[in-house]
N, C-alpha and C positions, 0 to 999 in steps of 0.2 A: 595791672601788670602781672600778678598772681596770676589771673587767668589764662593769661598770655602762658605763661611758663608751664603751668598745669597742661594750655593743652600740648602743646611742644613737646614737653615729658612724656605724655600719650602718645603722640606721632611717635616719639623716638621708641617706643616700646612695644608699639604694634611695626614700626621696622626692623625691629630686634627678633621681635615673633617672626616674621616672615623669615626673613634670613635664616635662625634656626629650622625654621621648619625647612627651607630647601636643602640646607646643609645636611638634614636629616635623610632626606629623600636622596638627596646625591649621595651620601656614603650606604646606602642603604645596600645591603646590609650588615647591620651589628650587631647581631647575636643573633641565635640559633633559629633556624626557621621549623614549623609544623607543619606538616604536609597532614591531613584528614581526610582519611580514607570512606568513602563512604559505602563500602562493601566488604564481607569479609578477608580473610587473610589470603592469597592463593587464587584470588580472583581475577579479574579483568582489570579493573582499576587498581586490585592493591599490586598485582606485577606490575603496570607500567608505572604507578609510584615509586616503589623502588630502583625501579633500572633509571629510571631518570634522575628519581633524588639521589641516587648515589652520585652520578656523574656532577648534581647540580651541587655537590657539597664540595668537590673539589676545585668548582670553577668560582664559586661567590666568596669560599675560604671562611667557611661557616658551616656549624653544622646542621642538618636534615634530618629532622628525626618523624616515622611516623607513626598517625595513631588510627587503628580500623575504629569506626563509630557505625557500625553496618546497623539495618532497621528500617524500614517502613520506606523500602524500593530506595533509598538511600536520603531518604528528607531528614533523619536525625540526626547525620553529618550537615546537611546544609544548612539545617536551619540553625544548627553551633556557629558555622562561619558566618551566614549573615549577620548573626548578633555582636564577632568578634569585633573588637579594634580593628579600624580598616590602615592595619599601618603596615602591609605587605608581610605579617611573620603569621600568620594565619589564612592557610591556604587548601581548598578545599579541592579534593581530585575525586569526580566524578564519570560518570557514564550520561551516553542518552536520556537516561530514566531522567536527570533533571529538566530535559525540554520535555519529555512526556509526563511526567507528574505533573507541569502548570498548569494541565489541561487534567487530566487521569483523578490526581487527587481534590476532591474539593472543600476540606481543610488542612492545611498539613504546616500553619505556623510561619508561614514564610512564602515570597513571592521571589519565583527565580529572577525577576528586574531587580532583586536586591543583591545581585550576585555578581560581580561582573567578569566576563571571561579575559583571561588570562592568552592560554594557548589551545586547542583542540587538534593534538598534532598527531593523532594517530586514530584509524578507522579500520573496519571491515564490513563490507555490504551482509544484508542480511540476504539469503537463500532458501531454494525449494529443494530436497529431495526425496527419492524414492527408495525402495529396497527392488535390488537390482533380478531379486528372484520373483517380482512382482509384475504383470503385462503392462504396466506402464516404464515407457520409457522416454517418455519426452512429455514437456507440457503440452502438446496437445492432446495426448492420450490419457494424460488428467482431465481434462477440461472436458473430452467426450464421456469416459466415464461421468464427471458431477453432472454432465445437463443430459445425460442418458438416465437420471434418475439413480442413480448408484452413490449409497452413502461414499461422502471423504472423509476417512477420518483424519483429522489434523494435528499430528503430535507438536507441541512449544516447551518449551523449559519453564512456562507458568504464566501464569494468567498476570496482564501491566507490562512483560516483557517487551521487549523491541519486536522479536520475533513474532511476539503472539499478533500484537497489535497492526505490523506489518501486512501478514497474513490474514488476519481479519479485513483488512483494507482492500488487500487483492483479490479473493473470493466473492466480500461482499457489495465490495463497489465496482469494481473494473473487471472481474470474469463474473459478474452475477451468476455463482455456481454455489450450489447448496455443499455446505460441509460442516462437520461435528467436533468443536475444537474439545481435545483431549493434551489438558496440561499435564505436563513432568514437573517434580522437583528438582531441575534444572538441564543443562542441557547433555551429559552425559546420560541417564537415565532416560530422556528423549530419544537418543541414538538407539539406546539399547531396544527400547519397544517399537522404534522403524522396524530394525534387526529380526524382530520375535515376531513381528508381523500383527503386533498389537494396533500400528494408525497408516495409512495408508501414506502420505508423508509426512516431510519434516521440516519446517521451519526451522533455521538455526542462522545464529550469525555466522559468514565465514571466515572460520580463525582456526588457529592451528588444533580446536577440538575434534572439527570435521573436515580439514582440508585434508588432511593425509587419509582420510577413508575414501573422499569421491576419486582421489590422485589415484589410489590403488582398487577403485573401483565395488569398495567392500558396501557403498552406498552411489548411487546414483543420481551428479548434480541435476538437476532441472533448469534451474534457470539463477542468476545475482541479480540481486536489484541497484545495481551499479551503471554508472552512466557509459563505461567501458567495461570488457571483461577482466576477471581478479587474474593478473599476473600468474599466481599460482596453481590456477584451474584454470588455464587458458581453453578448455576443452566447455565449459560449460559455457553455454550462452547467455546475453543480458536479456531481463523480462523485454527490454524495447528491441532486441531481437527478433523478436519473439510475436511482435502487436501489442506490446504495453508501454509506449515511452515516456509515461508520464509518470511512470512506478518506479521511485528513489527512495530509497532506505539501506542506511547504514548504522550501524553503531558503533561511536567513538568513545574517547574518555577524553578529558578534556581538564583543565586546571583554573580556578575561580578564586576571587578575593572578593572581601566584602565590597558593595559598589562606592562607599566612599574612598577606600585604597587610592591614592596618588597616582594622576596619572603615569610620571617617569618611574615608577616602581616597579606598574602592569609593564609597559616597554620594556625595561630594562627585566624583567624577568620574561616576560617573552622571548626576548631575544636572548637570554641564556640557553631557555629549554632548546629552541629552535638548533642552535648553538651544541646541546649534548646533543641531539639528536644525529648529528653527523658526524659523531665519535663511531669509528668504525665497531668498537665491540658493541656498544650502545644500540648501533644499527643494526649488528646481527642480530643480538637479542629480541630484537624489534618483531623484526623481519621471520626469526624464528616463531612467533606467538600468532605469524598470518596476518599479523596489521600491515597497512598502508600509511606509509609518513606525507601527512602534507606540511610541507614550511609555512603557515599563514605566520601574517604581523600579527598583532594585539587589534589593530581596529577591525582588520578581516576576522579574526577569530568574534569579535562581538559581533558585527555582522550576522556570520554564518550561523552564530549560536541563536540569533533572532529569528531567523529563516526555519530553523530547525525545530524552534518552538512552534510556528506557524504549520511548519511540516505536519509535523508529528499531532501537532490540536487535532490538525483537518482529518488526521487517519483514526485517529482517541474517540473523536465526535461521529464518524461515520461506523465505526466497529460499535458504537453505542456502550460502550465500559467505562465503567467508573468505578473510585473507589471513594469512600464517605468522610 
């Protein structure tokens, strides 16, 4: 009879567990949330952190607070979140670099499967240009220069970036055109040595660092590697414009919880972001920075974020770069 009751007492307490735990996950949430930044202040990711978590603090009625953890292409942030509590108040905002690090770096403490995607609600294709005072004015007149045997030199904002690796992919696999990649410390100081006539182009993502130069012609787009042309440069043409339809690359930022996080949490915070996303000031800001908003759900955003590691492997492995 003891036993009888004993285990009874157990049922009743692993159903008491359950229940608290949904309880949890439906009010969720109840105190203050961390957004983790994994790039400096001023950045890519840490602006669309803020412009989002501001709006997300007024709609979950809780506060957003965030913290930059920048370092090692952004794996010191990640690999904090993977290890947190997967209980949705530890939230990790990234870039690209985490589908291109699973392949890029070959220890770094953590496996991006331990991450699971949230939302990835904002992008910009990555791009070729020229300097406008240069004989090249279209990518075909790149491509005759590399295979007439004439150095390219190749300016990127740094060696692992999206840009770089992108660019690597296109020269060395799909235009088989010889070229000399010359990194910047980041994508400003890239611009500047197009400008000086230091690399003959420039790989950069298109965002509002170098859309208002091609817009006013102070640099000359070549081509987006976007499935459509960018709204904002509607003058520049896509690489499958072009003879490349197979060359996709953008760079997004995108939002992660550890992969045990509750499923109705990822939901329910997807569908927030999704949610500030279409706050009109929210949007301008957006919009102001040259991103592209896509609405995915949570299971598109895992999805897409699979696809992207696969993307990006195949471009990491054929540009032959790694890091140790």
């Amino acid at each position: 009879m003891s036993a009888k009751v004993s285990l009874l007492g157990a049922v009743c307490l692993n159903i008491a567990a359950f229940a608290g735990l949904a309880q949890a996950q439906e009010a969720w949430p109840t105190k203050r949330v961390s957004l983790v930044i994994g790039f400096a202040s001023g950045g890519f990711a840490d602006s669309v952190a803020r412009i989002i978590g501001a709006k997300l603090s007024e709609r979950l009625g809780q506060q957003i607070i965030t913290q930059n953890m920048d370092g090692a292409g952004g794996n010191i942030a990640a690999r904090h979140v993977a290890a947190a509590p997967p209980d949705g108040y530890t939230i990790l905002v990234t870039t690209t670099s985490l589908a291109i690090n699973d392949t890029l770096y070959k220890t770094k403490g953590f496996s991006a499967q331990g991450l699971a995607p949230i939302a990835l609600p904002v992008s910009a294709p990555e791009s070729l240009a020229s300097n406008p005072k240069s004989s090249i004015k279209s990518l075909a007149d790149l491509m005759a220069q590399a295979k007439a045997g004439q150095t390219v030199f190749l300016g990127t904002p740094g060696i692992g970036s999206g840009s770089h690796l992108a660019a690597e992919y296109f020269f060395k696999v799909l235009a088989k055109a010889n070229f000399k990649h010359i990194p910047f410390p980041g994508g400003a100081p890239a611009k500047l040595g197009l400008l000086a006539g230091d690399v003959t182009v420039l790989s950069s993502t298109a965002t509002a660092a170098t859309i208002p130069a091609m817009v006013n012609k102070e640099i000359l787009g070549l081509a987006v590697a976007s499935a459509e042309r960018d709204p904002a440069i509607p003058d520049v043409p896509t690489f499958a414009e072009l003879g490349y339809p197979d060359f996709l690359a953008s760079s997004w930022a995108g939002f992660f919880a550890p992969e045990a996080t509750p499923d109705a949490v990822l939901v329910k915070l997807n569908a927030e972001i999704n949610a500030a996303l279409k706050d009109p000031e929210v949007k301008a800001k957006i919009d102001g920075m040259g991103l592209i908003i896509a609405n995915r759900s949570q299971p598109d955003s895992r999805a897409f974020f699979r696809s992207e590691i696969q993307n990006w492997g195949k471009m990491v492995e054929a540009a032959g770069v790694s890091v140790p």
